[in-house]
C-alpha positions as CSV (number, residue, x, y, z in Angstrom):
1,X,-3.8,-128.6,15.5
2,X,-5.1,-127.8,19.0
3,X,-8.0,-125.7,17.5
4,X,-8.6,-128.6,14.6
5,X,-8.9,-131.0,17.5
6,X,-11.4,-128.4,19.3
7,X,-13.4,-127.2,16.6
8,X,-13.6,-131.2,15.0
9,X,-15.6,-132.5,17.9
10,X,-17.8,-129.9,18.9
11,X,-18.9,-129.3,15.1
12,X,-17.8,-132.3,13.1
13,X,-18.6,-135.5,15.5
14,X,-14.1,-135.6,15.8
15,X,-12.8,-137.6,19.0
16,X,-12.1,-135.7,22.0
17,X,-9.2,-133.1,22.1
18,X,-6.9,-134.3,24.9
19,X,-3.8,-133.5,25.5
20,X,-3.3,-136.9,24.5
21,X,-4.9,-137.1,21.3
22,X,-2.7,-133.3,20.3
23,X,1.1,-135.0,21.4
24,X,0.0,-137.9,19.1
25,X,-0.4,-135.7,16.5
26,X,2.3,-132.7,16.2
27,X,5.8,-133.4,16.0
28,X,7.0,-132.1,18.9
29,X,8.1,-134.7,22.1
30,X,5.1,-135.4,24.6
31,X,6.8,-133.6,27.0
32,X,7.4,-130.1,24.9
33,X,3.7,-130.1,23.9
34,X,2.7,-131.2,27.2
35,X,4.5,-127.9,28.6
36,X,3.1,-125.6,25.5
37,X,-0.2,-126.7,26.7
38,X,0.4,-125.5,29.8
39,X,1.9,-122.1,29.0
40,X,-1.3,-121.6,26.7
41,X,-3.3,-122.6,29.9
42,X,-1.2,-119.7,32.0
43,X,-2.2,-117.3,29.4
44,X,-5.9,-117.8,29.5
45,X,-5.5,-119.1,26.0
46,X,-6.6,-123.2,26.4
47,X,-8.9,-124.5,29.0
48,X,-8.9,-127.8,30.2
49,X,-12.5,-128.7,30.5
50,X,-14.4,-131.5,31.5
51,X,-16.1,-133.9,28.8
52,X,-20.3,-133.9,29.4
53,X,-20.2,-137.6,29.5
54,X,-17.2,-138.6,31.5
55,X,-15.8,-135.7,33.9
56,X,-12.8,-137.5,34.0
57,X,-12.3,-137.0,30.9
58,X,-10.4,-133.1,30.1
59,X,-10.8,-131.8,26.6
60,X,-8.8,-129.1,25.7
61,X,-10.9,-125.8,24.3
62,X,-9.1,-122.9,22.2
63,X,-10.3,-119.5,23.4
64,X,-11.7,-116.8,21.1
65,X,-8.5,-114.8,21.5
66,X,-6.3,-117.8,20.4
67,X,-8.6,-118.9,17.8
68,X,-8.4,-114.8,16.0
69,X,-4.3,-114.9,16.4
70,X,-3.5,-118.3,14.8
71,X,-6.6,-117.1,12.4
72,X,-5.1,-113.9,11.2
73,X,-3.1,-115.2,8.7
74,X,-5.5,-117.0,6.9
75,X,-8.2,-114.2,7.3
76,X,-5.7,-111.1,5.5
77,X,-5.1,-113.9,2.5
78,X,-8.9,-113.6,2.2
79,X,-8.8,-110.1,2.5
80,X,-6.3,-109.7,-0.1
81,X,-8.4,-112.1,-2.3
82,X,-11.4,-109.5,-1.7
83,X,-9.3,-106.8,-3.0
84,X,-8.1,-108.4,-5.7
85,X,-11.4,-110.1,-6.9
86,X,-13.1,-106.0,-5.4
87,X,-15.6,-108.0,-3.8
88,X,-18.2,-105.5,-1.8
89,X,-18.5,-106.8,0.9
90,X,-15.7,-109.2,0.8
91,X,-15.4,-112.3,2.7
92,X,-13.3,-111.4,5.1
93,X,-15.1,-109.2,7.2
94,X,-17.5,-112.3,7.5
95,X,-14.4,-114.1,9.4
96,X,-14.4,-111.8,12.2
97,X,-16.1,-114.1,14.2
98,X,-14.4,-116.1,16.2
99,X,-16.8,-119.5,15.9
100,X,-16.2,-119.1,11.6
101,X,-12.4,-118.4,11.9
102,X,-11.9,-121.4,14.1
103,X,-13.7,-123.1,11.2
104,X,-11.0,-121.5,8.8
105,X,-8.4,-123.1,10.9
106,X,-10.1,-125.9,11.2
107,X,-10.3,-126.7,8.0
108,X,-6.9,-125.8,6.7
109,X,-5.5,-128.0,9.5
110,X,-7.7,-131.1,8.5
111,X,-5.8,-130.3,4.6
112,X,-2.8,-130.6,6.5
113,X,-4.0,-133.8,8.0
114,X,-5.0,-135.3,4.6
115,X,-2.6,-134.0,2.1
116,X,0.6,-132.7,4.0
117,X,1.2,-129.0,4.7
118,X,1.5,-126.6,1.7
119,X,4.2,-124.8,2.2
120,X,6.7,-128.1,1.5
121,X,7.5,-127.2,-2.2
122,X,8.6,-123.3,-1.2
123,X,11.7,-124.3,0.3
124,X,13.2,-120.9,0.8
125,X,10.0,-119.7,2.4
126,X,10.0,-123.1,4.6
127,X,13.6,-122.1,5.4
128,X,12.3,-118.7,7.0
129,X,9.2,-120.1,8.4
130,X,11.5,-122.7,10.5
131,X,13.1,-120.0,12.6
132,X,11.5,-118.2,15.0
133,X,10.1,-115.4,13.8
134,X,11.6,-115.7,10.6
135,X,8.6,-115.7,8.5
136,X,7.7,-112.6,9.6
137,X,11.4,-110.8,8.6
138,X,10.8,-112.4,5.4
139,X,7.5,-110.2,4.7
140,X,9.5,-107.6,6.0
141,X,12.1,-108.2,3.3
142,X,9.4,-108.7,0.9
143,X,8.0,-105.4,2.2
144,X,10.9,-103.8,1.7
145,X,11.5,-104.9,-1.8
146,X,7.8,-103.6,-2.8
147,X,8.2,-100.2,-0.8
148,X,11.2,-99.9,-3.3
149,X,9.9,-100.7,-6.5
150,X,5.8,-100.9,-6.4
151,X,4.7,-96.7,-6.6
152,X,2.7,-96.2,-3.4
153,X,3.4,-99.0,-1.7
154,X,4.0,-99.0,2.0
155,X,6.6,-97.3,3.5
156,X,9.4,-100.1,4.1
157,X,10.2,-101.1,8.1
158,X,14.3,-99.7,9.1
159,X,15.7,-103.2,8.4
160,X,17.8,-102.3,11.9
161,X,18.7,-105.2,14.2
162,X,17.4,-103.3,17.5
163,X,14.7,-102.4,15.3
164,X,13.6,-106.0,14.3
165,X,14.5,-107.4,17.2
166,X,11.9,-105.4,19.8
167,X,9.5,-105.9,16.4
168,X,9.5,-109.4,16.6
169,X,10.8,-110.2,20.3
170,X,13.8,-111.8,19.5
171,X,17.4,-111.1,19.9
172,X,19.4,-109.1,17.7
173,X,21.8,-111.5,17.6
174,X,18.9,-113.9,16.4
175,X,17.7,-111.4,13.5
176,X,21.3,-110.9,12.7
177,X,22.2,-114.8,12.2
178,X,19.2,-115.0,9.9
179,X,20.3,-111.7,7.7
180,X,23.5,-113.5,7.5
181,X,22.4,-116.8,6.0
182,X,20.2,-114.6,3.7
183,X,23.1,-112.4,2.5
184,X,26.0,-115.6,2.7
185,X,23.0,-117.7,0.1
186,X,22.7,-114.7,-1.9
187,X,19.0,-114.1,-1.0
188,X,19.6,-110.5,-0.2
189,X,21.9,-107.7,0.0
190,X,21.8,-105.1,2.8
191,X,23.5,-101.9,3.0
192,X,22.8,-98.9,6.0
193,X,20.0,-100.8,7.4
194,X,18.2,-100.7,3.4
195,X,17.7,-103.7,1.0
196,X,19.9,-103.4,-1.5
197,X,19.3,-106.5,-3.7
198,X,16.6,-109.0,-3.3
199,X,16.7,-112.7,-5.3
200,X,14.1,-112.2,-8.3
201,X,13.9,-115.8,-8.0
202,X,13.0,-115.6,-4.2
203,X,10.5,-112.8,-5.0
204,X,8.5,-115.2,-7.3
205,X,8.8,-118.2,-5.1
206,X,7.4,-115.7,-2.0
207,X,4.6,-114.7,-4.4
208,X,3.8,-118.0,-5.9
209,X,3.4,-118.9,-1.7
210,X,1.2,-116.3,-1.0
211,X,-1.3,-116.5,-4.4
212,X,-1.6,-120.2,-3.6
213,X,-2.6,-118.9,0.1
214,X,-5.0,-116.4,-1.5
215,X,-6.8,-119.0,-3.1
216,X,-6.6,-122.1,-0.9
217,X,-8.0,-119.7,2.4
218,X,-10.4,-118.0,-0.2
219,X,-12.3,-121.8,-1.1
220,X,-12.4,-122.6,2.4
221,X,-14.0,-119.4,3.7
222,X,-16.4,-119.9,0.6
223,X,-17.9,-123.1,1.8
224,X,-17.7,-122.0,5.2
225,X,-19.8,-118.8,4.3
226,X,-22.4,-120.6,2.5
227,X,-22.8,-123.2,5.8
228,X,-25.5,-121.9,8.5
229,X,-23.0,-120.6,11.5
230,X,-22.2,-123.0,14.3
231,X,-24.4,-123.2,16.9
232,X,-22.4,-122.5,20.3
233,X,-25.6,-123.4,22.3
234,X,-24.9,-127.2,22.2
235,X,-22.1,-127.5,24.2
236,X,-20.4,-130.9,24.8
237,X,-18.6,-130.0,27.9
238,X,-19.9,-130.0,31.5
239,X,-17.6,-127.2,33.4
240,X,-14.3,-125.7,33.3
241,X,-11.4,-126.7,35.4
């Protein structure tokens, strides 16, 4: 939401991106987001800069290196759409750039905004993506599943809790509590750091998730393709501070 609010008002006439405007608008307390803000700040990520028409204004700007993390996502559905549609070149390699990725997030964001997020109906998904770091031990499930039974698919990641843990940068007590609700709901079945049994049903929930991803960041990198690029030469702020 903090590169919508960015990318909205320098390219789509959107208010300014305060800190202000971003707490009334995620569902964290003022105070948490207030603090994330600042950690992202710390990191070189945001930059509180000053509004052209009223320095006391501070508008908060997403750096190129934030905009091509929170992008990634959405740019590998793309390039799994390319694959799958063999498009040469594909779209993705088109997204590199930071100015039409923030776009990309931009846009899916403003869905978000309109129509609510689109992961809602997926529940068992939702319930991994609602941990930390538990949508990406989930691929790694999934991963496992496909190294298993897809000929020539990746090699599968040790499903170890040291492993997992310095993977993701969580605990292994964390990645073990996680496992556990997995295996006590019947989602999985691990033996000697394998998968030994994965839901079929949770399989085809996961891949229902990710073609709907495929096609929803596919039409938004279409129209963002066929726009003329941004022009980063206008800019609407005066100077950083």
């Amino acid at each position: 939401m903090l590169i919508h609010n960015d990318y909205a008002w320098r390219h789509h006439g959107g208010p300014r991106p305060t800190l202000t405007a971003l707490q009334a608008m995620v569902g964290s307390s003022r105070r948490q987001t207030a603090g994330f803000v600042s950690a992202l700040k710390a990191g070189r990520f945001v930059t509180a800069v000053a509004d052209r028409d009223d320095g006391r204004v501070k508008c908060l700007q997403a750096s190129p290196a934030l905009v091509i993390e929170i992008g990634r996502s959405g740019r590998l559905f793309v390039a799994a759409m390319d694959a799958v549609a063999r498009r040469d070149p594909g779209r993705a390699a088109r997204l590199d750039d930071p100015d039409r990725l923030g776009e990309l997030v931009h846009g899916a964001a403003a869905h978000v905004l309109r129509y609510g997020t689109l992961i809602a109906p997926f529940t068992r998904v939702l319930h991994f993506a609602s941990r930390d770091c538990g949508y990406p031990l989930l691929t790694a499930l999934i991963g496992a599943h496909y190294a298993a039974t897809v000929p020539g698919a990746p090699a599968a990641l040790p499903l170890k809790l040291r492993g997992l843990a310095e993977r993701l940068n969580v605990s292994r007590a964390h990645i073990g509590n996680l496992l556990g609700e997995a295996e006590a709901a019947g989602w999985i079945r691990i033996a000697d750091s394998r998968l030994t049994a994965l839901d079929p049903t949770l399989l085809t929930e996961f891949e229902d998730w990710a073609a709907g991803q495929m096609l929803f960041y596919d039409d938004l990198a279409a129209a963002i393709l066929a726009e003329p690029k941004p022009d980063p030469a206008t800019p609407r702020y005066a100077c950083a501070s």
